[in-house]
Structure formats: C-alpha cells, structure tokens
LOLUM-42455 format. One line per 3 residues: number of its first residue (from 0); their letters; for each residue x, y, z of N, C-alpha, C, O. Coordinates in nm, 3 decimals, decimal comma. Each point is the difference from the previous one (the first is absolute). Example, Ala and Ser with C-alpha at 12.3 -4.5 7.8 and 13.67 -1.06 7.14 Angstrom:
BEGIN
0> as> 1,319 -0,569 0,780 -0,089 0,119 0,000 0,090 0,120 0,000 0,104 -0,002 0,066; -0,139 0,107 -0,138 0,082 0,119 0,006 -0,077 0,109 0,073 0,051 0,111 0,017 .
end
This chain:
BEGIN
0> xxx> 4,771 6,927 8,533 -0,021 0,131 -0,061 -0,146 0,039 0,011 -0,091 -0,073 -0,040; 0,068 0,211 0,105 -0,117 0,049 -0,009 -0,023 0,074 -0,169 0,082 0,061 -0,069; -0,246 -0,101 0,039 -0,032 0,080 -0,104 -0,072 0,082 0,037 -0,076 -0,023 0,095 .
3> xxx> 0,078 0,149 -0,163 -0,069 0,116 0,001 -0,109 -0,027 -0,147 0,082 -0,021 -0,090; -0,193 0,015 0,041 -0,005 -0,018 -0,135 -0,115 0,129 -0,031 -0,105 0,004 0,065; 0,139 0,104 -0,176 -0,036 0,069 -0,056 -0,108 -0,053 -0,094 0,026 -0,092 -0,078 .
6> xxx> -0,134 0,142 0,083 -0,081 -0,081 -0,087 0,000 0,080 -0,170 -0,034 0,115 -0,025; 0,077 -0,206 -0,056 -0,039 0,074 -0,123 -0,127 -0,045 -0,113 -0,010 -0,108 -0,058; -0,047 0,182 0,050 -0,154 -0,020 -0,053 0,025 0,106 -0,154 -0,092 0,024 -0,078 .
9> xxx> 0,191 0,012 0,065 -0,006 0,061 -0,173 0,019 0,182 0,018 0,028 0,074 -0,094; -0,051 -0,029 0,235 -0,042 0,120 0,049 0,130 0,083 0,107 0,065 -0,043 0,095; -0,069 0,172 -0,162 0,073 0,074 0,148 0,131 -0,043 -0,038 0,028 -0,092 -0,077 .
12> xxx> 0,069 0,185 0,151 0,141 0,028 0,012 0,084 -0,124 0,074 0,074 0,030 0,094; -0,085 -0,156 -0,131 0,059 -0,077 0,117 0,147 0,003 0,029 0,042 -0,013 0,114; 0,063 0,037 -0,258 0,084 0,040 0,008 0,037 0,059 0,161 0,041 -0,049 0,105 .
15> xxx> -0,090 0,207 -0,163 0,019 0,090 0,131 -0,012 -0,072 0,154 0,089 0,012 0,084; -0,196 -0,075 -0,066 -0,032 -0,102 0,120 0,083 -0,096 0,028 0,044 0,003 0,115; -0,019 -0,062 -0,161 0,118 -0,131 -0,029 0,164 0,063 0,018 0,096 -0,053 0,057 .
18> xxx> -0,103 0,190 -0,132 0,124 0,028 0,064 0,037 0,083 0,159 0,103 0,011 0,066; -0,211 0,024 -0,053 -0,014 0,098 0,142 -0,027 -0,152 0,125 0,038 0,002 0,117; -0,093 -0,093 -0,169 0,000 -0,104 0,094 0,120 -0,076 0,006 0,021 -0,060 0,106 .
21> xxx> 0,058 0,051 -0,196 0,103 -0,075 -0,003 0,140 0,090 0,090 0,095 -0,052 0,058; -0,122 0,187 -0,074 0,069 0,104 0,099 -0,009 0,018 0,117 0,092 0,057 0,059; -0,192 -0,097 0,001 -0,045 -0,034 0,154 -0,010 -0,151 0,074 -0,033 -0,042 0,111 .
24> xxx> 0,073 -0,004 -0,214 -0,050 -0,184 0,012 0,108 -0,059 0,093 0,115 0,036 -0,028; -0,130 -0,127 0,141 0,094 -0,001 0,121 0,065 -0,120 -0,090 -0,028 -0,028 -0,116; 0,147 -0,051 0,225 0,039 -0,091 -0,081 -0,039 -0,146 0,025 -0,027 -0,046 0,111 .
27> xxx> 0,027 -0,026 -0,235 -0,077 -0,132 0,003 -0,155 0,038 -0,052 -0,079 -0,094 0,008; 0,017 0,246 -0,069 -0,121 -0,006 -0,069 0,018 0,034 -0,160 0,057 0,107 -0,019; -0,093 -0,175 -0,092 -0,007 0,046 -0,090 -0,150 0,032 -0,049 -0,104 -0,054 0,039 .
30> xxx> 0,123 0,165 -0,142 -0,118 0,055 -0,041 -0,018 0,003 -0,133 0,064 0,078 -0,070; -0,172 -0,180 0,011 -0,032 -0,029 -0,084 -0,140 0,042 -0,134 -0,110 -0,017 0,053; 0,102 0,050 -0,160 -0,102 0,052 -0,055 -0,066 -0,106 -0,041 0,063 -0,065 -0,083 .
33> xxx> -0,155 0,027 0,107 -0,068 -0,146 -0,037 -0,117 -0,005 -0,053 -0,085 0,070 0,056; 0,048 -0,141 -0,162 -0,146 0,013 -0,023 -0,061 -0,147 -0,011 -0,061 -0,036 -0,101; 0,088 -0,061 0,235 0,041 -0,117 -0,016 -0,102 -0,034 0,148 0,044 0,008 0,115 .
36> xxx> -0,171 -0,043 -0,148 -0,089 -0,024 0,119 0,094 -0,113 0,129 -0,006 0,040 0,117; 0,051 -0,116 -0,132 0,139 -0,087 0,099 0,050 0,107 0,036 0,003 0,036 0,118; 0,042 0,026 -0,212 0,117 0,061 0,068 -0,061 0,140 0,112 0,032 0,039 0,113 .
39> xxx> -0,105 -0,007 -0,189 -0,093 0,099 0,138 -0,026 -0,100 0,137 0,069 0,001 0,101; -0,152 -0,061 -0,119 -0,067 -0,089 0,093 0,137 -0,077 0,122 -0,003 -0,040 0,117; 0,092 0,050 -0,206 0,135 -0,068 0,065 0,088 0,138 0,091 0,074 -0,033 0,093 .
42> xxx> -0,084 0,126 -0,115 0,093 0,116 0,015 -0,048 0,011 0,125 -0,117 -0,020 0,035; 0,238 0,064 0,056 -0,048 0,060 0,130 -0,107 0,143 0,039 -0,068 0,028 0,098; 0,095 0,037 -0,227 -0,036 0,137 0,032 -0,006 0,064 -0,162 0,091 -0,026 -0,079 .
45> xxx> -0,218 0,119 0,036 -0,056 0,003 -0,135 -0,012 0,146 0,023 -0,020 0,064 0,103; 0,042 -0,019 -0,256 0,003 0,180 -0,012 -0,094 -0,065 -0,147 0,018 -0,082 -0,091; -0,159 0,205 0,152 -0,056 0,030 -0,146 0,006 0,159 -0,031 -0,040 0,106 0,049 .
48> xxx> 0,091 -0,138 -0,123 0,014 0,159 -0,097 -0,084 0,011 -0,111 -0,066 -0,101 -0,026; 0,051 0,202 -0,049 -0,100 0,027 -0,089 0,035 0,155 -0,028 0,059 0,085 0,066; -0,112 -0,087 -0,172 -0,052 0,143 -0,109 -0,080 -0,044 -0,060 -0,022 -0,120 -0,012 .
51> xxx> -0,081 0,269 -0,072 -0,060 -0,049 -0,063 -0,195 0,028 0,023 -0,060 0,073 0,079; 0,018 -0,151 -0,170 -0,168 0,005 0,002 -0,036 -0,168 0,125 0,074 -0,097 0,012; -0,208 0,120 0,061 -0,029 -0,123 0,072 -0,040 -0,067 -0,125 0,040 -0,116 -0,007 .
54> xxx> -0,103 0,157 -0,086 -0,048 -0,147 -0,067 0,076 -0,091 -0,056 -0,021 -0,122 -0,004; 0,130 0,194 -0,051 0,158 -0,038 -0,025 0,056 -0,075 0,074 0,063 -0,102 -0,031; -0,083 0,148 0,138 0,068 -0,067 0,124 -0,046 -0,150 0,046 0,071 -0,086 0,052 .
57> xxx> -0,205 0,078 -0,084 -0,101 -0,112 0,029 0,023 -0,075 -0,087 0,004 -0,122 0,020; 0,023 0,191 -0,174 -0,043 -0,107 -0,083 0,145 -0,091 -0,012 -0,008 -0,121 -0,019; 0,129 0,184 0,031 0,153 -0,039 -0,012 -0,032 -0,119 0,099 0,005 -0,117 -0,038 .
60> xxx> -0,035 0,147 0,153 -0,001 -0,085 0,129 -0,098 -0,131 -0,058 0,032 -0,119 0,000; -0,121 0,163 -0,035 -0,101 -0,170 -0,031 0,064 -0,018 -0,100 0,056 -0,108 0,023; -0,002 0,163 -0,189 0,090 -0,100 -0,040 0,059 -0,101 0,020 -0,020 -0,114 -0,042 .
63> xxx> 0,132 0,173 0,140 0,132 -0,051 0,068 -0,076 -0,109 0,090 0,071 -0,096 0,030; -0,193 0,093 0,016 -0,013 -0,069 0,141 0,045 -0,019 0,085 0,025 -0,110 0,049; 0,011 0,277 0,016 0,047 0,064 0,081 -0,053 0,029 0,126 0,050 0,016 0,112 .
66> xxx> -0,184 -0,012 -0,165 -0,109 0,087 0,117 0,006 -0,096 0,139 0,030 0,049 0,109; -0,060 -0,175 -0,124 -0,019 -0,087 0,112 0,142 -0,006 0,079 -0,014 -0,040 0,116; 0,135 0,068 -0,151 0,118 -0,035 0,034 0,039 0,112 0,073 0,063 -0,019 0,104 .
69> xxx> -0,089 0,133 -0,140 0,033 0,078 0,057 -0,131 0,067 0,083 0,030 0,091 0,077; -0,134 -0,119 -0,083 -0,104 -0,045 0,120 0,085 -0,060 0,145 0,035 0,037 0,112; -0,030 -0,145 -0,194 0,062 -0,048 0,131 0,129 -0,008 0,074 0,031 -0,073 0,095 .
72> xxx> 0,056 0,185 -0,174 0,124 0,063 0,077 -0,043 0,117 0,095 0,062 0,050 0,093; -0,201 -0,017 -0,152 0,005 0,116 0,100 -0,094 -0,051 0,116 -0,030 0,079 0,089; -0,037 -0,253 -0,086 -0,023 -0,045 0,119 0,084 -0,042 0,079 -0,029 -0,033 0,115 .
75> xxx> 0,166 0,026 -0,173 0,053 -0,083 0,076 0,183 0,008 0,056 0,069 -0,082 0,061; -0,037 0,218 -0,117 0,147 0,005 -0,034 0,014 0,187 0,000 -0,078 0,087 -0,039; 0,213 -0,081 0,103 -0,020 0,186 0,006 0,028 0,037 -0,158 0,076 -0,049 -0,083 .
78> xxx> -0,174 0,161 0,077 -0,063 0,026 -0,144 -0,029 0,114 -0,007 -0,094 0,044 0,067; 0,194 0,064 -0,180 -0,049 0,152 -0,023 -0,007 0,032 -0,119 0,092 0,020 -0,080; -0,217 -0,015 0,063 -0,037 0,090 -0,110 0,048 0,130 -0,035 0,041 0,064 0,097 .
81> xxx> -0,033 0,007 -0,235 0,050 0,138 -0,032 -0,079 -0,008 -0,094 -0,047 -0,090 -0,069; 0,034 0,283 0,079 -0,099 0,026 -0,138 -0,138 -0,077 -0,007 -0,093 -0,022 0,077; 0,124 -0,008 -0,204 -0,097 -0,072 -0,023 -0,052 -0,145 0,051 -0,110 -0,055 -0,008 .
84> xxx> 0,250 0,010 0,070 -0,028 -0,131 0,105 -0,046 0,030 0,104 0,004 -0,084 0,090; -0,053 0,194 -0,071 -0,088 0,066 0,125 -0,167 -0,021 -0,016 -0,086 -0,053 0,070; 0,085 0,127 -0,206 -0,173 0,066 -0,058 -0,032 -0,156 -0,026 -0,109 -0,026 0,052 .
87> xxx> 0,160 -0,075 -0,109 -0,077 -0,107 -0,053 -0,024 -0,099 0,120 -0,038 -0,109 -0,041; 0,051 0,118 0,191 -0,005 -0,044 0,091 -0,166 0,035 0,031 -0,077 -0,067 0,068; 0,063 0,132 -0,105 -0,132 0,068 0,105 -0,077 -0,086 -0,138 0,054 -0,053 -0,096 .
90> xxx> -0,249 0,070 0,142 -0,058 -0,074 -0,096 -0,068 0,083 -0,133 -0,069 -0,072 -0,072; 0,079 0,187 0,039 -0,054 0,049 -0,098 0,075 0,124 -0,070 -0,020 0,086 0,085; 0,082 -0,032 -0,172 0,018 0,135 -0,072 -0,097 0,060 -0,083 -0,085 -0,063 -0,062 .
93> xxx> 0,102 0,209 0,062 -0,102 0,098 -0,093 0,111 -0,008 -0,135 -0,015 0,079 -0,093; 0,109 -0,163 0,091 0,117 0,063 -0,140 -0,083 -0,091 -0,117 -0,051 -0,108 0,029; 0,046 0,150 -0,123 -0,005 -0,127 -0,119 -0,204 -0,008 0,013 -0,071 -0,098 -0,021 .
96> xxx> 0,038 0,213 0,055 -0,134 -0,017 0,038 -0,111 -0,119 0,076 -0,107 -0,058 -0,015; 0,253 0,077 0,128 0,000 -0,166 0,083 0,035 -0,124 0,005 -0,039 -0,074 -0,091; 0,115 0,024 0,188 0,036 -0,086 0,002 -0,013 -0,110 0,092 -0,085 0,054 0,071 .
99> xxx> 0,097 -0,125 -0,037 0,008 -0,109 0,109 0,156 -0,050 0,019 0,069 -0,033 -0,096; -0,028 0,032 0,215 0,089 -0,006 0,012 0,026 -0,098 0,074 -0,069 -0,100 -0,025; 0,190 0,085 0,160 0,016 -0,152 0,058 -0,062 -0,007 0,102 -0,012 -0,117 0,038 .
102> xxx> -0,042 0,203 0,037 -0,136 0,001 0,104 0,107 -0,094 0,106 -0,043 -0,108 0,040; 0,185 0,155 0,002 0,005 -0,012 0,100 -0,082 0,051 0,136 -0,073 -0,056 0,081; 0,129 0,208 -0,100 -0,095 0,071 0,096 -0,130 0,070 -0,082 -0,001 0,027 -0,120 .
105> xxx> -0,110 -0,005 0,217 -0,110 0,034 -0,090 0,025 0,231 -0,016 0,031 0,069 0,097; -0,045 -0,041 -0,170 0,007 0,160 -0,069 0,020 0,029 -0,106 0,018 -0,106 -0,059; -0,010 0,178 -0,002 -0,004 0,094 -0,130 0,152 0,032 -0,050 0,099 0,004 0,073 .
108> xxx> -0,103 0,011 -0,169 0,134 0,126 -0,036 -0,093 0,084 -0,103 -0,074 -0,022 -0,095; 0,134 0,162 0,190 -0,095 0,094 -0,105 0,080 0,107 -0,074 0,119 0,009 0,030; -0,167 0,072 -0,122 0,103 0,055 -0,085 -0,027 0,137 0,086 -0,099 0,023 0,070 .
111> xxx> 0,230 0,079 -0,097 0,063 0,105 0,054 -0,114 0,130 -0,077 -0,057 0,090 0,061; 0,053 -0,120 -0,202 -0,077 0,053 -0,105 -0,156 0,043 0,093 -0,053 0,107 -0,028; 0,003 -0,177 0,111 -0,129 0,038 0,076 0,026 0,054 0,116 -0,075 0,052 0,083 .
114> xxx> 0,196 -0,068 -0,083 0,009 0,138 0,171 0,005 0,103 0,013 0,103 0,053 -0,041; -0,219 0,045 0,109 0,061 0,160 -0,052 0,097 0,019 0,120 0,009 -0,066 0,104; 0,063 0,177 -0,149 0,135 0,071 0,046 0,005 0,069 0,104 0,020 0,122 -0,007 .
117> xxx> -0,038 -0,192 0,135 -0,030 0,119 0,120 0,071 0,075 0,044 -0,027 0,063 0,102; 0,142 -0,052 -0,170 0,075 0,122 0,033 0,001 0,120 -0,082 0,042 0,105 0,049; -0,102 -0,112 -0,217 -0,101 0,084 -0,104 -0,122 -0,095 -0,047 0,006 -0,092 -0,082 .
120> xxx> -0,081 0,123 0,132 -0,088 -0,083 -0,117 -0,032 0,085 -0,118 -0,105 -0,031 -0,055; 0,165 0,121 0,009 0,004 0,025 -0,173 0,115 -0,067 -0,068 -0,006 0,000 -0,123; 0,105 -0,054 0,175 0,085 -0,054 -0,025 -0,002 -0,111 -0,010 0,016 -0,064 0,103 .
123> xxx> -0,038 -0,009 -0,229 -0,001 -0,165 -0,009 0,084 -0,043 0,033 0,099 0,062 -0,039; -0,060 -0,216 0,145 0,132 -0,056 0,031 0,068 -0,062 -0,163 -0,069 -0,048 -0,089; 0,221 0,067 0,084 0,046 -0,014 -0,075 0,010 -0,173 0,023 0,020 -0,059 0,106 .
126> xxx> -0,040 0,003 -0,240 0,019 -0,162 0,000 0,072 -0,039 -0,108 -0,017 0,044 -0,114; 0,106 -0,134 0,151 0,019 -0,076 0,105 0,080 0,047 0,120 0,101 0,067 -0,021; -0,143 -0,102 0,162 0,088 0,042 0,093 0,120 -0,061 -0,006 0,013 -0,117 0,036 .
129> xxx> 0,112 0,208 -0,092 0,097 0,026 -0,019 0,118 0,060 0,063 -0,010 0,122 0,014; 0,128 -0,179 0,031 0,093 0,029 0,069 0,004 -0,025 0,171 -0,064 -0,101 0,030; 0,111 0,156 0,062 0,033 -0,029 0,125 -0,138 0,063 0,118 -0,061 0,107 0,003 .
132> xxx> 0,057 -0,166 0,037 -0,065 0,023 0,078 0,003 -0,059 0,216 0,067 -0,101 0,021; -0,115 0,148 0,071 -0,016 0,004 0,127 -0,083 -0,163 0,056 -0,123 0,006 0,003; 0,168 -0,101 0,027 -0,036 -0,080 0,040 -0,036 -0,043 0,193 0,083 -0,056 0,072 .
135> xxx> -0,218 0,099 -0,027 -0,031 0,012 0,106 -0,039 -0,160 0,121 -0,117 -0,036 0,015; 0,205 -0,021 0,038 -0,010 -0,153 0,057 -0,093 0,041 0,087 0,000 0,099 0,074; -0,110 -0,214 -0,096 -0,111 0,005 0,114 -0,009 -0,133 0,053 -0,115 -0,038 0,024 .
138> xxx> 0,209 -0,042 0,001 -0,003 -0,100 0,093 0,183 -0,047 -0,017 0,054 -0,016 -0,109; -0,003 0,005 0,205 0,107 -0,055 0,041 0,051 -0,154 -0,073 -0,050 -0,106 0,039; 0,131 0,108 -0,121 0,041 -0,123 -0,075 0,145 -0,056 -0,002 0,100 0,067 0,024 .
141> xxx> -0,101 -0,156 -0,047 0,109 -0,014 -0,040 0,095 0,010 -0,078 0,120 -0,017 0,020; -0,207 0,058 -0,160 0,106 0,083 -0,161 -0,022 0,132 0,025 0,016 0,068 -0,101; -0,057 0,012 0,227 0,046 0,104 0,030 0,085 0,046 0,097 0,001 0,108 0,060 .
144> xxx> 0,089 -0,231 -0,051 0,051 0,022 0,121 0,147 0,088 -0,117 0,047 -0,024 -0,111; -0,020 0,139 0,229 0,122 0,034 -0,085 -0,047 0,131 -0,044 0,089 0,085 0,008; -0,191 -0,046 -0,047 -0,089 0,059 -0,084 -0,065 0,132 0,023 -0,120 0,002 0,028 .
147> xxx> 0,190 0,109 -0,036 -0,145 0,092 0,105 -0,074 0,045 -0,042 0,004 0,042 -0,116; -0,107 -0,031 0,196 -0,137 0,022 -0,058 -0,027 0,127 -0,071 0,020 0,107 0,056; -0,059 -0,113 -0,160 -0,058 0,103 -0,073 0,119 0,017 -0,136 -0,025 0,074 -0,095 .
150> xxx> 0,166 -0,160 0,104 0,089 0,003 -0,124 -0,108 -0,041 -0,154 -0,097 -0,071 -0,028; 0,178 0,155 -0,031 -0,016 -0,019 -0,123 0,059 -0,110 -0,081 0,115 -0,044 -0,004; -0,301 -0,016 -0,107 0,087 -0,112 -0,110 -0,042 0,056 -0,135 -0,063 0,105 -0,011 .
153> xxx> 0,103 -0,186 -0,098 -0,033 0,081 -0,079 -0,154 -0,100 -0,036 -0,047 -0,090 0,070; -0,003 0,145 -0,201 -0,145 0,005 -0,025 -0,029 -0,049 -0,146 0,088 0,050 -0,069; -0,159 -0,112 0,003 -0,045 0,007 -0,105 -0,138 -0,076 -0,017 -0,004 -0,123 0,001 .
156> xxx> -0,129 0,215 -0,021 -0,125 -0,091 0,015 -0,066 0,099 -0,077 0,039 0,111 -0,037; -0,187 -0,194 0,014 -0,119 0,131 -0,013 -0,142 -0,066 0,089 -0,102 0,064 0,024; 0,127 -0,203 0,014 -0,043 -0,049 0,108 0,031 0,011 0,153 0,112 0,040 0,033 .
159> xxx> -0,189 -0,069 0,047 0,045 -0,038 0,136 -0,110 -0,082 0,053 -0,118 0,013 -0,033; 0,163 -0,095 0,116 -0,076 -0,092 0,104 -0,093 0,030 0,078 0,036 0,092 0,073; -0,169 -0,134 -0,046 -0,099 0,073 0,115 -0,018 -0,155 0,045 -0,086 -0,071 -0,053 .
162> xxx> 0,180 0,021 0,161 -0,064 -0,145 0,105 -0,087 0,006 0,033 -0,047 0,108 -0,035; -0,038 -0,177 0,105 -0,133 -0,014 0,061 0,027 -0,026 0,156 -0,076 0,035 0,090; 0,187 -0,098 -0,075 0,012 -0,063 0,158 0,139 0,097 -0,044 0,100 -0,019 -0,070 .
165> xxx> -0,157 0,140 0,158 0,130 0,114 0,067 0,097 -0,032 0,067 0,099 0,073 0,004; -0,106 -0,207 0,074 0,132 -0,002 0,073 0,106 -0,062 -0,047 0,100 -0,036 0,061; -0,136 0,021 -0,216 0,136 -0,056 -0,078 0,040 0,075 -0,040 0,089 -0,040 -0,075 .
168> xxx> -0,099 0,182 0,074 0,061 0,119 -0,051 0,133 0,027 0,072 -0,008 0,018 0,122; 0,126 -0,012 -0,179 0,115 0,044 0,075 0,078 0,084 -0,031 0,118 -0,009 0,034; -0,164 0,111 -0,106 0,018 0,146 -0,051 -0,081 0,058 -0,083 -0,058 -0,053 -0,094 .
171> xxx> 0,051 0,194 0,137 -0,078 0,086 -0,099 0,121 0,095 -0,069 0,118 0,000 0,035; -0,181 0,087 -0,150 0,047 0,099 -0,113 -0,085 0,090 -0,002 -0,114 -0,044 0,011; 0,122 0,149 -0,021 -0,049 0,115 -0,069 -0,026 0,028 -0,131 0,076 0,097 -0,004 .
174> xxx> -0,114 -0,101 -0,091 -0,047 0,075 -0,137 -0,115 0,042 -0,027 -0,073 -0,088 -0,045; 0,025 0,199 0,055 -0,123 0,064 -0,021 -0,067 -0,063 0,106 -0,074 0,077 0,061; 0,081 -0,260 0,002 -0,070 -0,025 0,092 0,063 -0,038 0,059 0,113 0,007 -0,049 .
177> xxx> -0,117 -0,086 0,212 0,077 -0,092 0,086 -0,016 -0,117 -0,091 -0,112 -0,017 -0,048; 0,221 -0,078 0,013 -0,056 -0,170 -0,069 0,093 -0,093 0,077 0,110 0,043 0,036; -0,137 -0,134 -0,016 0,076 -0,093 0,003 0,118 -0,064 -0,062 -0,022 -0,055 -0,107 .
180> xxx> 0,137 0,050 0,150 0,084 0,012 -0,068 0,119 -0,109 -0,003 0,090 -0,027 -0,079; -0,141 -0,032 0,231 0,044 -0,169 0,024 -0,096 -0,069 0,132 -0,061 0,054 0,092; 0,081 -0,200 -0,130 -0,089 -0,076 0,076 0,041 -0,091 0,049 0,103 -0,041 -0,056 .
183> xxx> -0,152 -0,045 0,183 0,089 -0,119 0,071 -0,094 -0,079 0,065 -0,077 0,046 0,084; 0,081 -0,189 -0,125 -0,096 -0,060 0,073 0,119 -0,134 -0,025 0,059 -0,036 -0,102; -0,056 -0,025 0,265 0,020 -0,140 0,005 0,162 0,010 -0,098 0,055 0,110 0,004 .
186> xxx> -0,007 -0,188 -0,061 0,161 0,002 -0,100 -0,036 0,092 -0,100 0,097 0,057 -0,050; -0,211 -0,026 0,006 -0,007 0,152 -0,096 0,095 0,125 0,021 0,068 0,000 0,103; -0,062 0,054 -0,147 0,042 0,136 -0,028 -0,003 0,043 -0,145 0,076 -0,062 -0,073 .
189> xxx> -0,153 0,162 0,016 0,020 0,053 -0,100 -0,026 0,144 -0,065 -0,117 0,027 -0,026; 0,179 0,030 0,008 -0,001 0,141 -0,057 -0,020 0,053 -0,097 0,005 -0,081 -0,093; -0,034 0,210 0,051 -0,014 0,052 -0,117 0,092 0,072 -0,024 -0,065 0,088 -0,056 .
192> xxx> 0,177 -0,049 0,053 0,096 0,081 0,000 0,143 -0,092 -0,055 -0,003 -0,110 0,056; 0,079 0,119 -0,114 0,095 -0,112 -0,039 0,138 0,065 0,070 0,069 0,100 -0,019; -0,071 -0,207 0,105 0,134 -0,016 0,136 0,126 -0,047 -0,128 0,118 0,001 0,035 .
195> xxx> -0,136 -0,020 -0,108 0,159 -0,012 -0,098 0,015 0,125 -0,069 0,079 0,016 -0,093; -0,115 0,026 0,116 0,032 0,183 -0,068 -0,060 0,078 0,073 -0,082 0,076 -0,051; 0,111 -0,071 0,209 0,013 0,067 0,093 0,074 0,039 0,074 -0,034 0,069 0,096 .
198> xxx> 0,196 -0,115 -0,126 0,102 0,073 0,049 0,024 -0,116 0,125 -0,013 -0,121 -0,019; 0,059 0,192 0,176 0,045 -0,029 0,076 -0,159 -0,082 0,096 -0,003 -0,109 0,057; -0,078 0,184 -0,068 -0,110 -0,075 0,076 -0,032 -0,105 -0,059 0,000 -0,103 0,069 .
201> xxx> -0,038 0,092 -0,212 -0,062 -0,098 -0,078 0,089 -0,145 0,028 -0,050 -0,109 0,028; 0,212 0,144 -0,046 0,049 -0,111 0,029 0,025 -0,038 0,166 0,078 -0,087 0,036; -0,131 0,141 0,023 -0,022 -0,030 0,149 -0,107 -0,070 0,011 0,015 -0,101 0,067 .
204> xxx> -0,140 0,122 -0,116 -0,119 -0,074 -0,028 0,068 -0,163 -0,053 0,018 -0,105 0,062; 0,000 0,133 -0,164 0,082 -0,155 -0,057 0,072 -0,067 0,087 -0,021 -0,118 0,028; 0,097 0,178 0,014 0,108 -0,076 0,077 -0,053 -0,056 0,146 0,024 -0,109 0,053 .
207> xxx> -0,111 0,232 -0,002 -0,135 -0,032 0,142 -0,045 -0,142 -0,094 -0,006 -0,098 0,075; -0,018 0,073 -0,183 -0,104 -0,088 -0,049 0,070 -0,141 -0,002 -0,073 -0,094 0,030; 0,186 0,070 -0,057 0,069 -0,083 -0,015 0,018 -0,057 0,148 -0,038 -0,115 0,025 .
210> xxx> 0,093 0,190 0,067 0,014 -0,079 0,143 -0,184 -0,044 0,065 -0,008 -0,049 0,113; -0,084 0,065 -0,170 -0,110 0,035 0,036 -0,089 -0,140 0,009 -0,052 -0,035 -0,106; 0,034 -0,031 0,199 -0,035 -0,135 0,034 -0,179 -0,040 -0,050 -0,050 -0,112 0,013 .
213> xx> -0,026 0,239 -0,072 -0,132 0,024 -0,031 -0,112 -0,005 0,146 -0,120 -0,028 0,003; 0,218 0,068 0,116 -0,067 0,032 0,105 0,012 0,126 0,061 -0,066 0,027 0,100 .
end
C-alpha cells in the first residue's frame, strides 16, 4: 500500500484535502492525515496544507516537531504544498510583523495591503484575495498536465510569495499585481490557490499529483 500522508500541524481544512485526495487516489494508495513525524518521513508522497497566520504556522510546527520532518519530505519525496504550505516554504513573511519561516527557498511573502491597484490606483485592493481567480502556467509540468493554461482556482490570501530564484515559479495571478501563484523545483510543487475547492481542475491537479513520481 502506497501512503499519501497529509500533514496535520493543528491548521487549515484537512478534512476537505483528505477527502478530495481520497477521490482521485488510484488503487493500492491510501491517504492519510498524520501528525506523526514516521509516518511523514515513511509516506511515499506528502500534502502540506495550511490556513491561517505564518507565525501560527511556525509555532504549531516546532511544537509538534514537525519542521525537520517535513524539511525533509520536501528533500526527498514528491511534495505539494497549498496555501499556506506554500508561503512557509520560502525564508521570511511581513505577516505577524515578521516572521522566519522554513527557508527552503530563499524570498519573502509580502502582504497584498502594500500593493497599489494598477488597474485604479484610488481604489484600494480588497483583502483578502477572495474567490476564483485565472491561473497563468509558466513552465510545463507535470500537475499541469490535463490543465489549460490560464483555468481558474479558487483563492483565499492577503499574502503572496515573491521567490528570489524565478525559475521556480510555475504560475502567475493577477490581483492588482502579477504574483506568483505556484512554484516547482525538483519533487516540489506548491500553490497558493486550494486545488480541493476548485472544482474539475483542482482535482486534476490532485489526481496529476498522485501518479506523479516527483520528477
């Protein structure tokens, strides 16, 4: 039996995740919510999900003694972040009047609240970015296979990601600015947009994710 293992750190909808993975899940994989460092470290293939504040996010994770375990699922095992299992990847946030985060990759997450609106700038962007939105693939993948470019997922942030090394970027969004909106390096993949309450694409993403060897 293949495991799929959902990481649970106290945070975010896993429910929803757990059941949208278990709907796409081929046969002989089960998908598990775990907050069980073995049992991550053991699983073929790891979903971090999240809602929520980063410091929250950080601090649940060093509780649990989480952080190192799932460090090293995403060295070593195909591994997608959502939401907030996206933003705490990179090494720093402006939320919580800063944070430090898991400094996989080195960049920022910066808040939406400092972007002016280039399509009014008298018009403050409304936050949190909320509801569906246009997802633009800028490099050829494999959880987009299926997928066409520019479909819509849905949305819920008041952050977004700014990488430092651009070529892990593997989609942009539109809101008031271009942002980043998913990223791929090596068995990574992770997004800001939540593929379990995205309808027909989102679970194409999942299900792309499941046959998905982290190459």
């Amino acid at each position: 039996m293949s495991l799929i293992a959902v990481v649970d750190y106290g945070m975010g909808n896993l429910r929803s995740v757990d059941k949208a993975l278990e709907h796409v899940a081929r046969d002989g994989q089960e998908v598990r919510i775990t907050s069980s460092a073995d049992e991550i470290l053991a699983a073929d293939r790891v979903v971090f999900p999240g809602q929520g504040a980063a410091r929250d996010c950080m601090r649940e994770l060093e509780s649990r003694k989480l952080i190192e375990p799932v460090m090293q699922a995403a060295k070593e095992k195909p591994f997608l972040g959502i939401c907030m299992g996206l933003q705490v990847l990179l090494a720093h946030s402006e939320e919580n009047d800063g944070v430090d985060c898991m400094g996989l990759y080195p960049g920022n997450v910066r808040f939406f609240g400092k972007v002016l609106n280039q399509d009014d700038p008298a018009e403050p962007l409304k936050i949190p970015h909320m509801g569906w939105n246009n997802v633009n693939q800028t490099i050829d993948h494999p959880l987009w296979q299926g997928i066409t470019d520019g479909s819509r997922f849905y949305f819920v942030h008041s952050y977004y990601v700014d990488p430092e090394e651009r070529s892990i970027i593997a989609g942009e969004t539109t809101y008031g600015i271009g942002f980043t909106s998913a990223i791929a390096c090596d068995n990574v993949f992770a997004v800001q947009f939540h593929p379990e309450k995205s309808a027909t694409d989102g679970l194409k993403l999942l299900e792309n994710f499941t046959h998905w060897d982290g190459k």
